[in-house]
N, C-alpha and C positions, 0 to 999 in steps of 0.2 A: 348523386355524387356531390360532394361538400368540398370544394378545392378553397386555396387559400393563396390571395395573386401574390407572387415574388416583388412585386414592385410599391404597390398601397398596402399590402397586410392584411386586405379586404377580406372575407369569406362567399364565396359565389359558386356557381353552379357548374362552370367547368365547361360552358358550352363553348365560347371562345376558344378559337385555336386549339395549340399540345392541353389545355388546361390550366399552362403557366402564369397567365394573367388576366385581368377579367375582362379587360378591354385592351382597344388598339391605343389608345392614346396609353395605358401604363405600358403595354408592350414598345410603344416608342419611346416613351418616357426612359422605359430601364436600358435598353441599349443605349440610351449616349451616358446614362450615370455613368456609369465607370470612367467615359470618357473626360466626363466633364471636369474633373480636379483637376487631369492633367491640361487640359485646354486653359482655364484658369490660371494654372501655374507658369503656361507658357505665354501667355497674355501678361503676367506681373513682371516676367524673366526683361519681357518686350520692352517695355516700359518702363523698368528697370535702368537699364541698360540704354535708352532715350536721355535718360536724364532726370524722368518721372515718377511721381510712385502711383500707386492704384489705390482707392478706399473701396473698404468693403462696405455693402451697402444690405438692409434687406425691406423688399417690396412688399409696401405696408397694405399692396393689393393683393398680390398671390404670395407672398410671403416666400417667395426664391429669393436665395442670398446671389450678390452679382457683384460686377465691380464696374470702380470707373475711374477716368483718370482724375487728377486733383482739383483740374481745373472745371470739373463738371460733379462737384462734389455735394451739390447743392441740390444733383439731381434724386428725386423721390422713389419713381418707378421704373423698375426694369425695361419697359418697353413702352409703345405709343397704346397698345391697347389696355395694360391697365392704366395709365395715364387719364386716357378717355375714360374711366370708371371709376377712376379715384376723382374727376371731376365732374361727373354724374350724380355722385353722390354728394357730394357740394349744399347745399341749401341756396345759397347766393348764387351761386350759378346755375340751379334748375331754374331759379327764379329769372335770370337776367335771359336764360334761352326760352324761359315759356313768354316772356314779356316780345321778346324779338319775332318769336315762332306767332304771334300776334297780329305784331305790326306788318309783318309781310303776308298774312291774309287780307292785313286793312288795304295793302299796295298792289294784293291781287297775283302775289308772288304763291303758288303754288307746288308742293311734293309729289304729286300722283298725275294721273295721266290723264284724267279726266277732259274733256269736251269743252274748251274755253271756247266763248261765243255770247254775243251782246242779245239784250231782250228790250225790243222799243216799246214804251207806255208813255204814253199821252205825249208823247214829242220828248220823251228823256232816256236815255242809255243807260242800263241799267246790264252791270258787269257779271256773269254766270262764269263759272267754274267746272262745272258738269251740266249733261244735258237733265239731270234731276232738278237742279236749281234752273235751269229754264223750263223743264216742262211745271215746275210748283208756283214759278210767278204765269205761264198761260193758265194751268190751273184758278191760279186765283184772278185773272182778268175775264177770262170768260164762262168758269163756272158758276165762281165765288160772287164776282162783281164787285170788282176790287176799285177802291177810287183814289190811293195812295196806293204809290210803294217804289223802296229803297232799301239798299242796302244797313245790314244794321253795324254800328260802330260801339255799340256800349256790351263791353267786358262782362261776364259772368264769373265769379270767382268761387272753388268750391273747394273741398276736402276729399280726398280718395287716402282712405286710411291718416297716414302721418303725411301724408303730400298733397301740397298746396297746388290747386288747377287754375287755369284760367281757358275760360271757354266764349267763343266769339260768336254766336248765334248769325245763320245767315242775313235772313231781311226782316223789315219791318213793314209791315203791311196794312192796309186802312181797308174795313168794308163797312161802308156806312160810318156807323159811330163806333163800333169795334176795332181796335185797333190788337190786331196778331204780331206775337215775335216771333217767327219761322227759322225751323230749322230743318234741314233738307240732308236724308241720313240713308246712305244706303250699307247693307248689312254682304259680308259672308257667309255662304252655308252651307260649303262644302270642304272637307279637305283643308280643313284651320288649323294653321299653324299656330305658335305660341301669340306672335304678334296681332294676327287677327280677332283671337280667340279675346287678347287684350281690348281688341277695337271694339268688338261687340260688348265687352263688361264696360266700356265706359260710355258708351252710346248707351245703355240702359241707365245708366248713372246722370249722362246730362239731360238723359229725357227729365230725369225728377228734376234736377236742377232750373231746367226750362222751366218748371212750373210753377214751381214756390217763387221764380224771380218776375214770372209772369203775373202772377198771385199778387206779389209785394209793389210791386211799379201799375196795377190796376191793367192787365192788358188780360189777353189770353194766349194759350202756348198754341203751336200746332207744330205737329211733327212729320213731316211729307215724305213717306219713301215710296219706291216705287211698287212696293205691294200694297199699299191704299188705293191706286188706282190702275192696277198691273196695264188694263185694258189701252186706256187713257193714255197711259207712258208710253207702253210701246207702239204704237200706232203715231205718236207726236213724231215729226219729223223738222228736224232745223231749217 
């Protein structure tokens, strides 16, 4: 069955609902069109009649024509969510939020839930984020025979298509005369949604990254998740 939604124009399969639309979102889409001119209308009437007029405006993010009064005429986008997208897309502002998204790893300011909790070496406090980045500094204290180590501070900057990265590498690590830049990465494997699916392509991405930068500064990379030492991790306890 080849239908054709009343709302986009689309051609689709008709499995949705009467057949009339191809999805819920055109089917809520169409029911307020009709409405929407008149709402418009009675919105200018308003304002009108205030004392005010209304400019027509249209949102250079979803391209819906809107309005607004005179005194906010300067405004770009329809709503707060394409707003957040039209400044997403920014280049100066990816930049200024991956520089910021940075420094509040350097200050130990974390987004996820992970397991915060201190690791003692040699009489120094040494700040973990998940119990992955503590079980990979015990790793390297009593596997390894680690004689240095610290958090790392030096930025790794890469390229993901046309988008500039900056990537903050966990610790730096000393065994013997070998000196590791460590990064402590744990993966999803189940049930990935878009964002995840994103985390795992760019976890394969700064593995390489670790390495050429590790390459180029004379170190070596290592990359600790908890399937290097499944046994080890899980059995480690805070």
């Amino acid at each position: 069955m080849n239908c054709k939604c009343e709302n986009c124009d689309r051609n689709h399969s008709g499995e949705y609902g009467s057949g009339r639309f191809c999805s819920s979102k055109c089917a809520r889409s169409y029911s307020t069109k009709e409405k929407r001119s008149k709402i418009n209308e009675k919105i200018r009437q308003k304002l009108k009649e205030s004392g005010h007029g209304l400019v027509q405006k249209t949102c250079p993010s979803c391209e819906k024509i809107f309005f607004v009064a005179w005194n906010k005429r300067k405004q770009r986008s329809c709503s707060r969510r394409c707003s957040a997208l039209l400044s997403n897309k920014n280049p100066d502002t990816k930049k200024k939020q991956s520089i910021a998204r940075i420094n509040a790893i350097k200050n130990g300011k974390q987004n996820h839930f992970g397991i915060k909790c201190k690791y003692n070496f040699q009489g120094l406090t040494i700040r973990c984020d998940s119990k992955i980045e503590y079980a990979c500094l015990d790793y390297f204290e009593n596997i390894m025979g680690a004689n240095q180590m610290r958090r790392c501070d030096e930025v790794i900057i890469y390229l993901d298509g046309e988008d500039t990265r900056r990537y903050l590498p966990d610790f730096i690590i000393n065994v013997d005369k070998t000196e590791y830049i460590v990064e402590c990465k744990s993966f999803a494997s189940k049930d990935l949604n878009t964002k995840w699916r994103k985390y795992n392509e760019l976890a394969e991405i700064k593995k390489i990254e670790l390495e050429k930068y590790a390459k180029k500064t004379n170190r070596k990379s290592f990359w600790f998740t908890k399937n290097l030492h499944s046994d080890y991790y899980s059995k480690l306890k805070l």
